[in-house]
C-alpha positions as CSV (number, residue, x, y, z in Angstrom):
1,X,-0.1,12.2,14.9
2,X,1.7,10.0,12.8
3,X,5.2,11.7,12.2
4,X,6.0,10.8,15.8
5,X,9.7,11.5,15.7
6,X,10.2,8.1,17.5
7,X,9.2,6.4,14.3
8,X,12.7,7.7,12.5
9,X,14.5,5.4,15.1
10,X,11.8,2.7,13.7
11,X,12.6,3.1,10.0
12,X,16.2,3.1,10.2
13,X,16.9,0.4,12.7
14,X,19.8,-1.6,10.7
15,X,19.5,-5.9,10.8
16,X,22.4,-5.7,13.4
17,X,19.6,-4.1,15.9
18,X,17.0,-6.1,14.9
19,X,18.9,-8.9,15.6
20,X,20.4,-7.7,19.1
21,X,16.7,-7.1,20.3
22,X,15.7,-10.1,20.4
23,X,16.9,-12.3,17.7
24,X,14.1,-14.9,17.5
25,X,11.7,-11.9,16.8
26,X,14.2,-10.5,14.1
27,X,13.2,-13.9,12.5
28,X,9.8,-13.4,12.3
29,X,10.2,-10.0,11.5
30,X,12.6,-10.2,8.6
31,X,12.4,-13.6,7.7
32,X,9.3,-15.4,8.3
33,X,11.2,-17.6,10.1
34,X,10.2,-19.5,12.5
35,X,12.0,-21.2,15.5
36,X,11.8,-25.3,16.3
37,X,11.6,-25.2,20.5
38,X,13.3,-28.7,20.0
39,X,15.8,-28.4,17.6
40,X,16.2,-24.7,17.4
41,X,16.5,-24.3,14.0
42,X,14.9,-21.6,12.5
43,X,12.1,-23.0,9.7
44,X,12.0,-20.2,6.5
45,X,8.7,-20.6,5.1
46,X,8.2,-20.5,1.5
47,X,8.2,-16.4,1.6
48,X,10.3,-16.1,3.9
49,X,13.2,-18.5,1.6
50,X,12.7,-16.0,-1.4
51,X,13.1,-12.9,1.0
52,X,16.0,-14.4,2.3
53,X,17.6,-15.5,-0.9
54,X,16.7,-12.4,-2.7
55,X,18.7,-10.7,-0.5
56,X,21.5,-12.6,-0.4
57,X,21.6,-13.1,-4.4
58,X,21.7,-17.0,-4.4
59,X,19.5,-20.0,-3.7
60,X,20.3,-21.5,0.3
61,X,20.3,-25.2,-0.2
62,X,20.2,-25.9,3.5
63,X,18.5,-23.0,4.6
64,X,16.0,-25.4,7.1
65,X,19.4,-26.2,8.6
66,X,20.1,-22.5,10.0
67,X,19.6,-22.0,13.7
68,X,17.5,-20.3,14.8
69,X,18.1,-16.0,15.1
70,X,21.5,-16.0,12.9
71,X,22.0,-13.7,11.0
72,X,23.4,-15.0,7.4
73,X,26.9,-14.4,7.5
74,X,26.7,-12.2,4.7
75,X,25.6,-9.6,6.3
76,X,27.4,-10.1,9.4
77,X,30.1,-7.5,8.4
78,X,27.4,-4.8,7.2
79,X,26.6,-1.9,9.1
80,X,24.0,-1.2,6.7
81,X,20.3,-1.0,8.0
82,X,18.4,-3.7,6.3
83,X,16.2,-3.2,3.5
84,X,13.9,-5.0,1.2
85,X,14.9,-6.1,-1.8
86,X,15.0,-3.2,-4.7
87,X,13.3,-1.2,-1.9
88,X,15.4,1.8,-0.1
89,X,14.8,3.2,3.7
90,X,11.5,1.5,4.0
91,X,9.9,1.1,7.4
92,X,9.4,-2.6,8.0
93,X,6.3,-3.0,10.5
94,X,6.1,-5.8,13.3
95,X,3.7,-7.9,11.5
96,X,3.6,-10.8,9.2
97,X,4.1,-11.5,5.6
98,X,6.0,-9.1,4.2
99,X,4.6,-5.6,5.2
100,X,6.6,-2.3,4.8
101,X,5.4,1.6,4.5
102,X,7.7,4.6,3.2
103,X,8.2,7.5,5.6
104,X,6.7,10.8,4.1
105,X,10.3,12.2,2.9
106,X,10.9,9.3,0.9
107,X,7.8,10.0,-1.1
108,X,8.4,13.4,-2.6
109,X,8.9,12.5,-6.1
110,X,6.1,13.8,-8.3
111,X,5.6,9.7,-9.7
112,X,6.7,7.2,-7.1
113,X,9.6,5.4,-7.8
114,X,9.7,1.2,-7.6
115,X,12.5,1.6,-4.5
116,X,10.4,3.9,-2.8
117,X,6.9,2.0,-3.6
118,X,5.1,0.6,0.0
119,X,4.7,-3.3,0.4
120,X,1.4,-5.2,1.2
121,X,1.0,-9.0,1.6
122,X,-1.9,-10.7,2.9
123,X,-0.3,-13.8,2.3
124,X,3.1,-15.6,1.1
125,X,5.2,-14.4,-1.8
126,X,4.9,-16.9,-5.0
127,X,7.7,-19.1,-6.0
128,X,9.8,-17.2,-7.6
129,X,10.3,-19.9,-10.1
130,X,6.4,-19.3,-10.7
131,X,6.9,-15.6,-11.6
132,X,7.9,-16.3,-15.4
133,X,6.4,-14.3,-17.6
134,X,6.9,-16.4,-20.9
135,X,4.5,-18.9,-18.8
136,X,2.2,-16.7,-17.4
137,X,-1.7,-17.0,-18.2
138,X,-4.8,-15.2,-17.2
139,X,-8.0,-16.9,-17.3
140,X,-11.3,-14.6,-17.4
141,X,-14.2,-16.9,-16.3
142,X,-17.2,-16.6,-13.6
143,X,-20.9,-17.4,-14.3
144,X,-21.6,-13.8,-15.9
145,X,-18.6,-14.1,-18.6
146,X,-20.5,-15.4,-21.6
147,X,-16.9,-16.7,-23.0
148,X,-14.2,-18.0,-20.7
149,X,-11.0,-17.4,-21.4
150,X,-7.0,-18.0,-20.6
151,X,-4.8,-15.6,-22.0
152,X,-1.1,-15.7,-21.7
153,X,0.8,-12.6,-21.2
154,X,2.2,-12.3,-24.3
155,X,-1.6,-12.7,-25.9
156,X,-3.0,-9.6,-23.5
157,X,0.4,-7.7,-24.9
158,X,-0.2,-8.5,-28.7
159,X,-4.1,-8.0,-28.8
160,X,-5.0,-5.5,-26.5
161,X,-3.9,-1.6,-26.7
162,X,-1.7,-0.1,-24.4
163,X,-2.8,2.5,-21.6
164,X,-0.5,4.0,-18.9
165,X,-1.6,5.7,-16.5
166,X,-0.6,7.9,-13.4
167,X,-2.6,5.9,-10.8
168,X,-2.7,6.4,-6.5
169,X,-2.7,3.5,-4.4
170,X,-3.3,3.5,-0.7
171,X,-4.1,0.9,1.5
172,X,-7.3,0.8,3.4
173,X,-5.5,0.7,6.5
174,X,-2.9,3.5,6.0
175,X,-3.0,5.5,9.6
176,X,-4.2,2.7,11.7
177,X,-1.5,3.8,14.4
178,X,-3.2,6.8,15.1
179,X,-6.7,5.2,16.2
180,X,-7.4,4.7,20.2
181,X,-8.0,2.2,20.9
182,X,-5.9,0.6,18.8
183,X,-7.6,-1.3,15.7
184,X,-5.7,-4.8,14.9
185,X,-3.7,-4.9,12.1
186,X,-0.4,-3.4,10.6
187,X,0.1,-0.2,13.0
188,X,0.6,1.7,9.3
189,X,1.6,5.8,9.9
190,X,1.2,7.8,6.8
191,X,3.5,5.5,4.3
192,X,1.1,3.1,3.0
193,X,0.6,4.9,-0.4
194,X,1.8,5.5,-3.7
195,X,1.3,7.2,-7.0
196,X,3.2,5.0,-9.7
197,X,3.0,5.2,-12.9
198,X,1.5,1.7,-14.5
199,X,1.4,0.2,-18.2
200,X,-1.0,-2.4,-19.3
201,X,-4.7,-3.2,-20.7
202,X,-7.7,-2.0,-19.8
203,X,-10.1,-4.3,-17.7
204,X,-12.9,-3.5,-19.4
205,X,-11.1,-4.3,-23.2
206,X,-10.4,-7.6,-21.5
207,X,-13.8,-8.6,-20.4
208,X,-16.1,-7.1,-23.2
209,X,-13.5,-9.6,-25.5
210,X,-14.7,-12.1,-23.1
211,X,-18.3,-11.1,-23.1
212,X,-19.8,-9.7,-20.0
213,X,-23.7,-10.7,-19.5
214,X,-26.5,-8.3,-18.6
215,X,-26.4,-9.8,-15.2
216,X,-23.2,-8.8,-14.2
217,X,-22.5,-6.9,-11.1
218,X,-19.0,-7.5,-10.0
219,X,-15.5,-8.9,-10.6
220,X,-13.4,-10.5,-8.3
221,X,-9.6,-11.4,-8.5
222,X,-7.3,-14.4,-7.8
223,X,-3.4,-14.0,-7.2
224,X,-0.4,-16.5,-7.2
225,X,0.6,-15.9,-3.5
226,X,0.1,-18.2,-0.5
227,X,-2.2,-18.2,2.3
228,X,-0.4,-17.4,5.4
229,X,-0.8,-21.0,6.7
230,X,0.4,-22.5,3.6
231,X,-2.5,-24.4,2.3
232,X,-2.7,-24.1,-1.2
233,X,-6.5,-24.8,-1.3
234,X,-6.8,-21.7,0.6
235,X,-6.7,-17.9,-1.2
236,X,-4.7,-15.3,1.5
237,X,-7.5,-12.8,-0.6
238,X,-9.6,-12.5,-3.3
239,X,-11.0,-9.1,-3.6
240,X,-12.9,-7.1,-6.2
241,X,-15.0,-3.8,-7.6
242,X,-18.2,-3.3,-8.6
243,X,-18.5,-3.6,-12.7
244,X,-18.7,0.3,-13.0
245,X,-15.3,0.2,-11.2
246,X,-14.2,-2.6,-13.7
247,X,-15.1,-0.6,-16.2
248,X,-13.5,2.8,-16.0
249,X,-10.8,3.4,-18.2
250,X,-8.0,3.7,-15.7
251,X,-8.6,0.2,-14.4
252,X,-6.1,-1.8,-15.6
253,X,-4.3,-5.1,-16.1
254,X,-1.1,-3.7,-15.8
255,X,2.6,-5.6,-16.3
256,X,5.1,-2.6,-16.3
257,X,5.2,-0.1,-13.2
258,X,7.8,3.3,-14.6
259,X,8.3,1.4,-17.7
260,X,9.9,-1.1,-16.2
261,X,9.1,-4.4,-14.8
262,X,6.6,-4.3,-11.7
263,X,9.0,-5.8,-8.9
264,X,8.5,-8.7,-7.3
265,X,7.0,-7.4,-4.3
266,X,4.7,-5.1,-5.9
267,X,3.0,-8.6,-8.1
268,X,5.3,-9.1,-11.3
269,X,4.9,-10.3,-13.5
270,X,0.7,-9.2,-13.2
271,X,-1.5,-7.2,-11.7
272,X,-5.1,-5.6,-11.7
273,X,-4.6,-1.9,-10.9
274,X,-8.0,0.0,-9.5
275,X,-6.4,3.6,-8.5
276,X,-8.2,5.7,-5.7
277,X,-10.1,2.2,-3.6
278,X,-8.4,0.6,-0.6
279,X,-5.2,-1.2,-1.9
280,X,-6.8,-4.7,-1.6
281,X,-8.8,-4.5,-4.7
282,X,-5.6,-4.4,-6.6
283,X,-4.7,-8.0,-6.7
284,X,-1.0,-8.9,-7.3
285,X,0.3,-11.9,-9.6
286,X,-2.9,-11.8,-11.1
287,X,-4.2,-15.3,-12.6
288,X,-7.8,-15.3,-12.7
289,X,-10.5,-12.8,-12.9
290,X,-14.2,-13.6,-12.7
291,X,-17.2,-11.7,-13.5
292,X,-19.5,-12.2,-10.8
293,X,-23.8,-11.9,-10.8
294,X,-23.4,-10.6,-7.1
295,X,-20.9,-9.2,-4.8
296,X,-18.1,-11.1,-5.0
297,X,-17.3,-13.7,-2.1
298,X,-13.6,-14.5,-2.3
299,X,-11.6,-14.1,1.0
300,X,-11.8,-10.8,2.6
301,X,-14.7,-9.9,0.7
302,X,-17.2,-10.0,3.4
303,X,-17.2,-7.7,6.9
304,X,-15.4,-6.7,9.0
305,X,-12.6,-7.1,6.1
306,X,-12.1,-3.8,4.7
307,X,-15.3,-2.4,5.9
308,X,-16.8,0.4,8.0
309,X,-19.6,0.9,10.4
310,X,-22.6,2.3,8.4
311,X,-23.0,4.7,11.1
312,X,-21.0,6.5,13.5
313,X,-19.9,4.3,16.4
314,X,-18.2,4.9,19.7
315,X,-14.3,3.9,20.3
316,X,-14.3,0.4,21.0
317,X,-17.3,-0.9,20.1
318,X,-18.2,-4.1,18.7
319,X,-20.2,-3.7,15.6
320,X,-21.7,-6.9,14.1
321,X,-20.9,-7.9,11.1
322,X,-24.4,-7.1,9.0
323,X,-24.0,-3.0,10.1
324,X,-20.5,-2.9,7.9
325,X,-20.6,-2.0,4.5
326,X,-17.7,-2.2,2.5
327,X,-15.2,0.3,1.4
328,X,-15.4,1.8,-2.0
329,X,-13.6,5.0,-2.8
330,X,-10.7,6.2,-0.2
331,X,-11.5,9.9,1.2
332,X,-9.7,13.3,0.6
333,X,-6.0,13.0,2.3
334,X,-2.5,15.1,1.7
335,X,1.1,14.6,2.6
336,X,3.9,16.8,3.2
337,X,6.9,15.5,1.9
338,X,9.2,17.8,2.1
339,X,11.1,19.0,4.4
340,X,11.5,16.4,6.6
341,X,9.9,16.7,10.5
342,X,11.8,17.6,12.8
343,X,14.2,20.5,11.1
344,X,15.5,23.2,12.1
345,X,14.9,26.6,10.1
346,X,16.5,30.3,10.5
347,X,13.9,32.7,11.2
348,X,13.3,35.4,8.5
349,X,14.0,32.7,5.7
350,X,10.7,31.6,4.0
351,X,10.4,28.1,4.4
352,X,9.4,26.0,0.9
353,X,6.9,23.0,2.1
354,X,5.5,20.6,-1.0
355,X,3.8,17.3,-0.8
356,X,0.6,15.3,-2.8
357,X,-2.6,15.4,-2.3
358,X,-5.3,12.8,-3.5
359,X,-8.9,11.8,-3.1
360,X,-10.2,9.1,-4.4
361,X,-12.5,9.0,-7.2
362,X,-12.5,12.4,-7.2
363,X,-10.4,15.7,-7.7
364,X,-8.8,17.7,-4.8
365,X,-9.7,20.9,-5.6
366,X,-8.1,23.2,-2.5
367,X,-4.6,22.8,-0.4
368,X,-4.2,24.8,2.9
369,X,-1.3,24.7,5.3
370,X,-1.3,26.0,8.9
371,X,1.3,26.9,11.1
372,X,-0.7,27.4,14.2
373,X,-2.4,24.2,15.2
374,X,-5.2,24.7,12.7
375,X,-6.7,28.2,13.8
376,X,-5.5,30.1,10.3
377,X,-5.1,28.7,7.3
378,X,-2.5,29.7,3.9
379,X,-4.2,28.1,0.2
380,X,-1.1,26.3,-1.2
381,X,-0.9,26.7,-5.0
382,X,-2.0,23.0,-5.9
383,X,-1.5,21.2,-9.3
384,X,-4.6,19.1,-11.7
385,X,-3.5,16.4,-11.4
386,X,-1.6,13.6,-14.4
387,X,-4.6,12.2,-15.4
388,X,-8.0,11.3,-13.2
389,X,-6.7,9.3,-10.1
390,X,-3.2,10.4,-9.9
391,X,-2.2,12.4,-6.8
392,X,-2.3,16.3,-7.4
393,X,1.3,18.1,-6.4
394,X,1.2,21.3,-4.1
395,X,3.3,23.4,-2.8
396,X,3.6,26.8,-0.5
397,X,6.0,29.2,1.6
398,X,5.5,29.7,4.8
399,X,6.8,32.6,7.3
400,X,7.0,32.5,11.2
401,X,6.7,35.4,13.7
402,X,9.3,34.2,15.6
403,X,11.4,31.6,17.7
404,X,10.1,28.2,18.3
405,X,8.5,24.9,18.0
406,X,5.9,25.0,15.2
407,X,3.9,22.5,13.7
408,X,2.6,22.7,10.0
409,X,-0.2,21.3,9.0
410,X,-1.7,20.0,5.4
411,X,-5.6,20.2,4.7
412,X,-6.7,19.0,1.2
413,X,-10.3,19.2,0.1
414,X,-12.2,17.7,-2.8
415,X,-14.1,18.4,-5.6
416,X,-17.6,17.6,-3.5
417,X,-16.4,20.4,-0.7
418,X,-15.6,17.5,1.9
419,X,-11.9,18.6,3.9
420,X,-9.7,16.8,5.6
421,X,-10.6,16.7,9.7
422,X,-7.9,18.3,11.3
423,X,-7.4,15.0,14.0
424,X,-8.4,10.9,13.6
425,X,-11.8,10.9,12.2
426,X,-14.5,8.5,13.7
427,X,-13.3,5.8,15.3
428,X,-14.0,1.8,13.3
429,X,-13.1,-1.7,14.4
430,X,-10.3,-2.2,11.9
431,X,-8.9,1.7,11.9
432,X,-9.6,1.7,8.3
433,X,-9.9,5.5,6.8
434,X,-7.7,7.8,8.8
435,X,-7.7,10.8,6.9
436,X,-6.4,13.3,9.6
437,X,-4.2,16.0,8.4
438,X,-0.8,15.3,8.2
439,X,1.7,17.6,10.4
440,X,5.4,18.1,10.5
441,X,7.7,19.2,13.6
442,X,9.7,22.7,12.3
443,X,11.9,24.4,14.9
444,X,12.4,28.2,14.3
445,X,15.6,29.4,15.2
């Protein structure tokens, strides 16, 4: 399953490595940078510049000047395995933009910190320069607002009341990896979630200040990052809920993630927050929400974007595009963060397991581990959780007869009696949904 003990070698390969593997790929990789076959210089793209410079702490006035798959001579003395900036021992996947998960250790804080929080681009990261907050509006429009409106930030702070919240967010895709055949897309493991806690307005105080018409059935979102291929007349998404989604009273407009500032790669300086649907409907460097008389139809609204077969389908099968419906809320899943897979243990020592459990909408309402492949189960004492759509804390000790390789296992079940299958669940086109239970290597000596 997904704590392959290969993948360790993945998340902690330093830039030196990268690099040594094939440097032009470490480009793409890191970067976004991409290689003239004439001139071998190595072209940052807009993203890829303020990655780049992030890192490095200072504008590059020549950076289009590099050649290609160097490595800035700042780091050329470093040992230190490359991270993201603000972010610590996060896996970055082989894909493009910015993409990174958190392997399951690194998530065993009850609220997830910033450094710790995964990264999910569809497209290019804004300007930085564009990321001002004293400049930042909001415009609330679309044909079912009866009263369009731009708010700056410093307007949504001064009129609106405050609301923080404990909220999950996973993406859609989280355990692609473990689908056969393989589903296109980032080849996410178990990493592509997290339970921060974020501070802003409610959605719904927004848009009844707005007006919301009788015919209203949906919102959609607009962000400040770029399409991959640069075209600013093109959105890289624009996603959205349902109005009663909208509406709930944990979505919101949020500015501060842990009372601080939402990092950059997380969508400072704003962002629409709808805890326990696919990650997508939580647009980053929010600038425009509209309230839509249908479904909305901004980019990767419609199938096979973040949608599933209506009915089951066998591996590797093409399903058109009118048999998808799209995903709503994200089913019943656990983690075991700690320990770590792959440990060793002394026998006769109890060993203390913990991790988070979430689903959804709704409440996970049971825990169980297993330490033999699933045939017995052991109900883990598990916590209510924060407040509705924050993951729920659990924890248990577990004894072993004796000497070995054991594997222990994490099934969560929720509040409508639906568990966690114990491997991948039905196969889709995009490996959206894997809610398998997660397992960790332990070694009994």
């Amino acid at each position: 399953m997904a704590n392959d003990p290969n993948n360790n070698k993945k998340s902690s390969r330093g830039l030196h490595e990268l690099y040594a593997e094939d440097p032009v790929k470490a480009d793409e990789l890191v970067w976004n940078r991409e290689t003239d076959a004439d001139s071998r210089r190595g072209f940052l793209k807009r993203g890829g510049l303020l990655a780049m410079a992030t890192a490095i702490g200072a504008s590059i006035p020549f950076a289009n000047n590099m050649p290609a798959g160097l490595i800035p001579a700042a780091f050329a003395q470093s040992d230190e395995p490359f991270t993201l900036p603000g972010k610590e021992g996060l896996t970055i996947l082989n894909d493009r933009p910015i993409n990174a998960e958190t392997p399951p250790h690194l998530l065993d804080d009850e609220i997830t910190p910033a450094k710790h929080m995964f990264v999910r681009n569809n497209g290019l990261l804004p300007d930085i320069k564009s990321l001002d907050p004293a400049g930042w509006t909001l415009e609330i429009a679309g044909e079912s607002c009866e009263n369009p409106t731009t708010f700056t930030l410093a307007e949504l702070k001064s009129r609106f009341k405050h609301h923080s919240y404990q909220l999950t967010v996973e993406c859609g895709g989280n355990g692609r990896s473990e689908y056969t055949p393989a589903a296109s897309g980032n080849q996410w493991t178990t990493g592509a979630v997290g339970s921060p806690t974020f501070t802003g307005v409610r959605l719904r105080d927004v848009l009844e200040a707005c007006g919301i018409k009788k015919d209203a059935v949906y919102i959609g979102y607009y962000g400040g990052d770029l399409h991959p291929s640069g075209d600013p007349s093109k959105e890289s998404i624009s996603r959205g809920v349902p109005m009663s989604k909208a509406l709930e009273d944990q979505t919101l407009i949020a500015w501060a993630m842990n009372d601080e500032d939402i990092p950059v790669l997380n969508g400072h300086p704003l962002r629409l927050v709808c805890g326990g649907w696919p990650a997508s409907t939580s647009g980053k460097w929010l600038k425009k929400i509209v309230v839509r008389n249908k479904v909305h139809d901004g980019n990767k609204m419609a199938a096979p974007s973040y949608s599933v077969p209506k009915y089951p389908v066998a591996p590797g099968t093409q399903v058109p595009n009118e048999d998808m419906e799209i995903i709503e809320s994200m089913p019943v899943k656990s983690l075991i963060t700690f320990p770590k897979t792959g440990i060793s243990h002394k026998l006769g020592e109890p060993l203390l397991v913990r991790g988070h459990a979430w689903a959804g909408d709704l409440e996970v309402t049971e825990l169980h581990v297993s330490i033999d492949f699933g045939i017995t189960w052991q109900k883990a004492e598990l916590r209510a959780p924060a407040n509705r759509l924050a993951w729920q804390h659990w924890n248990s000790e577990l004894s072993f007869p004796e000497k070995g390789y054991y594997e222990v296992w994490a099934k969560a079940v929720d509040s409508e009696g639906k568990a966690q299958p114990m491997v991948v669940p039905g196969w889709n086109p995009k490996g959206y949904l894997n809610n398998a239970c997660h397992r960790i290597a332990v070694q009994i000596v």
